[in-house]
N, C-alpha and C positions, 0 to 999 in steps of 0.2 A: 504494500500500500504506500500511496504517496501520501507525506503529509502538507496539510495544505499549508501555503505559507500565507503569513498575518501579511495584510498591507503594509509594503514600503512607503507607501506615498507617505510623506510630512503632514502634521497636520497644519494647514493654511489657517483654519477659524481667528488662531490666535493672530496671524500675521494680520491680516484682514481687517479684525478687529485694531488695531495696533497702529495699521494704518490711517483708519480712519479718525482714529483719536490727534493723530498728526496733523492731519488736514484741517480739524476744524478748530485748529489753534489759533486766536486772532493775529492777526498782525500788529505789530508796534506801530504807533505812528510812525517815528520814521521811515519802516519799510511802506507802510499806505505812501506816502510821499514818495520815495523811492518809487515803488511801483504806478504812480499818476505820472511822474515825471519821464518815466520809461514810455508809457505810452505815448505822452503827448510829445515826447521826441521822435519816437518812432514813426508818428503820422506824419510828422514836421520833416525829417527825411527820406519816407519812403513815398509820400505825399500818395500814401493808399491807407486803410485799415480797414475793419471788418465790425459789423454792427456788435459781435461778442465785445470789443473792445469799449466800443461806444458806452455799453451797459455794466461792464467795468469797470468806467472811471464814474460812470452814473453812483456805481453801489460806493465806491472809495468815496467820491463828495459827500455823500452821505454820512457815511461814516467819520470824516474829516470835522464836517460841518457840526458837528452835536460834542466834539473835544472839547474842551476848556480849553488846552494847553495850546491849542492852534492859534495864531496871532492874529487878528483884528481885520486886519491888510490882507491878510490871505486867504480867508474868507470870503471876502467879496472876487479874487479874483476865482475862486473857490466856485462861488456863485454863475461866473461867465464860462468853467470850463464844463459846469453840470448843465448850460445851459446849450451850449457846445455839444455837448455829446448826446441830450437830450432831440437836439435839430437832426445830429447824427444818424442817432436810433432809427428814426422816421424818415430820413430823404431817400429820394428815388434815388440819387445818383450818389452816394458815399465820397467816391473817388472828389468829385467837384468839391462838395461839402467842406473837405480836407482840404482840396487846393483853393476854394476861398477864405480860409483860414491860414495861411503860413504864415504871418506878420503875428498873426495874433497865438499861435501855437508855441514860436521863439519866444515871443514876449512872457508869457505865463510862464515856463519852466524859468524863464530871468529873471521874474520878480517873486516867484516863490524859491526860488535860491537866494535872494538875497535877504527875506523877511527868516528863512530857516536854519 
């Protein structure tokens, strides 16, 4: 008789679990800024991005915008990139959207570097 061999496989549950505990770590402000600034550089140079993005910096203003420790000044500019990505979200045409914004997509990463 053969005997049967018990499963090799690993058990994943834990990993899975483990992982997902990872993920829904908040982020520090800095890295939200960090990651606003990432994107709105990356529109401002690839002068493309993708409506996930748009809704992105959507969920980050949000999240920004209800800090205390966020300064004043950046806030409002705060206000015009959630306002930005909200036109984002909804236009027929993304790519335009972006490229009628490149003066204003430098600006923002400029003045929120210099208030942080």
């Amino acid at each position: 008789m053969h005997k049967q061999k018990k499963n090799s496989q690993p058990n994943c549950e834990f990993f899975f679990i483990s992982l997902e505990r990872v993920f829904r770590l908040p982020l520090q402000t800095q890295d939200q800024v960090s990651l606003l600034k990432d994107i709105l550089n990356n529109h401002q140079t690839d002068c493309c991005g993708s409506v996930a993005e748009c809704e992105q910096l959507e969920r980050l203003v949000k999240s920004l915008m209800v800090n205390t420790q966020i300064d004043q000044n950046v806030k409002s500019i705060l206000q015009e990139v959630y306002d930005y990505s909200q036109s984002g979200t909804y236009t027929a045409d993304l790519d335009q959207h972006i490229l009628s914004n490149q003066d204003n997509l430098s600006q923002w990463v400029d003045d929120i570097d210099s208030f942080s």
